[in-house]
N, C-alpha and C positions, 0 to 999 in steps of 0.2 A: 599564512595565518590560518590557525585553524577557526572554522565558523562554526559560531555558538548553535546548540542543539535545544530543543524548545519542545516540552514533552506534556499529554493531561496525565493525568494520575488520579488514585485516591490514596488518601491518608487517615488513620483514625475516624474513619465512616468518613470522610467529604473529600470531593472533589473538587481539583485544582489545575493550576496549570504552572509551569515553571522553567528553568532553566537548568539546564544540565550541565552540571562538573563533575571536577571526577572527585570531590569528594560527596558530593550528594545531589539534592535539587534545591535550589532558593526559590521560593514559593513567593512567584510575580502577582499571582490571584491574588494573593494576601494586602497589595500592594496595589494592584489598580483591576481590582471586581468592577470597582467604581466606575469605569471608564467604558472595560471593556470584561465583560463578565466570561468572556470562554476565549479560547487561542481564534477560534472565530471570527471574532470581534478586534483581538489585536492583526490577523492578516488582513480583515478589511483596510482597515487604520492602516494598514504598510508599517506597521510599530514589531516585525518579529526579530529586526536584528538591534533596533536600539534598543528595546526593554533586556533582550538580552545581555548585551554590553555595558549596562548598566546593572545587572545582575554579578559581571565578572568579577567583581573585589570583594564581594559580601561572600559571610561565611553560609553555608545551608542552611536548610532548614529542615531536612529529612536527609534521612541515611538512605541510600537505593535499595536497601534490605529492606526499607521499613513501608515502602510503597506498592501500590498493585499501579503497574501501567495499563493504561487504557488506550482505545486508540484517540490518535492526537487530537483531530478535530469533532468535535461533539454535534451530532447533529446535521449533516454536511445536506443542502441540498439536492444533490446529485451524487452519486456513485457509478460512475461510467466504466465499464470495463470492456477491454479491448481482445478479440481473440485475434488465432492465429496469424501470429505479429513476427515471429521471427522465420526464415526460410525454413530452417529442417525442421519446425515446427509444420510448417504447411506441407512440406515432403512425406509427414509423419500418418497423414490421412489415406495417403495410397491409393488417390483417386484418378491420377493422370492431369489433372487440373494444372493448369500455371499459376503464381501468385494472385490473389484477388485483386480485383480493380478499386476495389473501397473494403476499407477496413468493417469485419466484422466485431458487432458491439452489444451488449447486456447492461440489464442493472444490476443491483446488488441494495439491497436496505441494509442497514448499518446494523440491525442487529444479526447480521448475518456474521460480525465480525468478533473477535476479543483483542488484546492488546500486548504488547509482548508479556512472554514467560508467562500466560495464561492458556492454560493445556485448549486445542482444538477438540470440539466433539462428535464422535461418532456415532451418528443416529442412528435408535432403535430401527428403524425402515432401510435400515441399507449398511454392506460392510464396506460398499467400494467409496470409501472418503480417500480421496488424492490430493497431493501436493500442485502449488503452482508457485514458482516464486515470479515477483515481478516489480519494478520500478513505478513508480504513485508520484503522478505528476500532484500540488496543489494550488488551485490559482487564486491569482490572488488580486486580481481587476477583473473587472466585469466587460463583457464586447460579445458581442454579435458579430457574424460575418467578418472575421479578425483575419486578417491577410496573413501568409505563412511568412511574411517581412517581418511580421512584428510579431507573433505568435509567440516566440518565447518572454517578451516581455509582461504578458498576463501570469507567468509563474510567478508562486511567491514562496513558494520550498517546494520540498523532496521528502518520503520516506519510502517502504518499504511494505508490501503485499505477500502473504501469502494465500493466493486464491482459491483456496480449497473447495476442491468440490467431487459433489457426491454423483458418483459416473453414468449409473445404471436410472439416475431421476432427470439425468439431463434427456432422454430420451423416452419419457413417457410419453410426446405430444409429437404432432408432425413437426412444427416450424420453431419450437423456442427450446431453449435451455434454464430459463427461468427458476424451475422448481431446484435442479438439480445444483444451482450457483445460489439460493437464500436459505438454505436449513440452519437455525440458530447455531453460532458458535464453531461455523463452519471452517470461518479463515479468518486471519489478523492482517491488523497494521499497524506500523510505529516502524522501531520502538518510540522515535522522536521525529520532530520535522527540522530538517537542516537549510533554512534560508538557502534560497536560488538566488544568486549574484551571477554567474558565467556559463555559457553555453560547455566550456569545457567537461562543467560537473557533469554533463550528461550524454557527451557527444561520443566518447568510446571511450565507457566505464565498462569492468567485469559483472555480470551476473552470474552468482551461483547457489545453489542450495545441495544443502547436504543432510540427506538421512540417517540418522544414528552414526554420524561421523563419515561414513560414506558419500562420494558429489554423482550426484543423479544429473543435477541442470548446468551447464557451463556455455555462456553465450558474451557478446558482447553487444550494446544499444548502438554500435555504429552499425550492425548488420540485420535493423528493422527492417522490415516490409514500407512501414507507415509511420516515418521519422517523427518525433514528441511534435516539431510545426504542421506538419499534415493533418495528427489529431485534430490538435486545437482548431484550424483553420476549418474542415468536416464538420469536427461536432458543433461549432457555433455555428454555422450555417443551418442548423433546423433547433439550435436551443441555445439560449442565452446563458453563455459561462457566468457565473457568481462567483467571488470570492467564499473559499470554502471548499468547493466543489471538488470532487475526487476525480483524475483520471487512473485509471488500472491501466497499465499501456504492453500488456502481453507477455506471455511466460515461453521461455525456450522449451526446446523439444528435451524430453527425458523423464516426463512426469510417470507416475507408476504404472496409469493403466494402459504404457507403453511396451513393457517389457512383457515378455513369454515366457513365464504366465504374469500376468499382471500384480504389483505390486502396491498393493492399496495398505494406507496406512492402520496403525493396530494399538491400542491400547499399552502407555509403555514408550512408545517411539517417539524420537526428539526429531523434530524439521530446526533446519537455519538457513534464511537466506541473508546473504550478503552483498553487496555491493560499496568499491571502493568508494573513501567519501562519502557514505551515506550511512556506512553500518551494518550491525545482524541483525536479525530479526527472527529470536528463537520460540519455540512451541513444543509442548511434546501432545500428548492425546489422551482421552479419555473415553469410556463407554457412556454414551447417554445415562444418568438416572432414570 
């Protein structure tokens, strides 16, 4: 059975949130704001797979032409992102180093992001904007100190990341990366969130992105560093998960500012990432205004 895809949006100036088929979106906002005013509020509620399947027999309400996608969760407490997560990712640094003992981690502010088929922007202060595609855990119970027993059970969907970021800001400071992962409009997520039922969805699925049709990233999530229970069971150990809450859980080795000469993206250029059971996640780019 395929499982229903649960997207925000805006339509004719407002925003919403809805249910995705394939012939449009049925517009659940419209139908319980009342309740639960943003996708937020229905994954607190645990309501992302029955509003949905209760959206499956109704005709749309918007055409998919007729929408700007945003990204799914409005507002998320947290945006946790994880780096060098996959092996030849970490091979990729060249430092003689063995895997890390604990996972390396950043934040990201949400406006740091846009929504699918909303062009990425290339800031005035820098040309090296890079691709990262990656898997976005979203949870959807709340726990502290959450055992890696039960860790997958705090999911409450899935989408899609791409974490772009500007190369040459990541290294203005000795110890952070901060500047160089929040410049507005930097990277996306969506396009939708696909309800988490089964550890298979995420145990050895493909990850890939491709630049102007070309595949730069090709990995698979059974060959993490720091399995999606290791996360969760880490990060809650110094901060309390929320329903809502973003995890970024790391891009394979192949991003631009890998290759000789480095491949940074350009005005014009389309990103996609994809992953099985989850979907694309397409962008192309633009010059700052």
């Amino acid at each position: 059975m395929k499982l229903p895809r649960l997207a925000t949006y805006s339509a004719k100036g407002d925003i919403g949130y809805g249910a995705v088929l394939q012939g449009g979106i049925v517009d659940l906002s419209a139908r319980y704001a009342k309740d639960y005013p943003t996708l937020r509020e229905v994954i607190a509620a645990g309501k992302l797979v029955s509003l949905a399947e209760e959206a499956a027999g109704r005709t749309p309400d918007h055409a998919l032409d007729d929408i700007t996608w945003l990204p799914p969760v409005p507002a998320p407490e947290k945006i946790i992102c994880i780096g060098v997560n996959y092996p030849d990712r970490n091979a990729e640094y060249k430092d003689g180093q063995e895997a890390p003992k604990y996972p390396s981690m950043f934040m990201r502010s949400p406006r740091s992001f846009v929504g699918h088929d909303t062009p990425l922007v290339r800031p005035r202060a820098s040309a090296q904007l890079d691709y990262e595609g990656e898997i976005v855990l979203v949870i959807g119970k709340s726990g502290r100190h959450i055992p890696e027993s039960s860790a997958l059970d705090h999911i409450a969907a899935l989408t899609l990341c791409n974490e772009g970021s500007v190369r040459d800001w990541l290294r203005h400071a000795k110890f952070n990366v901060t500047q160089g992962k929040n410049f507005d409009s930097s990277g996306s997520l969506g396009p939708w969130l696909v309800p988490y039922v089964r550890e298979s969805q995420i145990a050895d699925v493909r990850l890939t992105t491709h630049v102007n049709g070309e595949l730069r990233q090709d990995d698979r999530t059974s060959r993490l560093i720091f399995p999606f229970r290791t996360l969760i069971n880490y990060i809650s150990t110094f901060a309390t998960l929320v329903p809502g809450d973003i995890i970024v859980t790391g891009t394979p080795t192949g991003a631009g500012a890998r290759f000789d000469p480095p491949r940074y993206l350009k005005p014009g250029d389309v990103v996609e990432i994809a992953v099985e059971g989850i979907g694309s996640l397409r962008n192309g780019v633009v010059d700052e205004a």
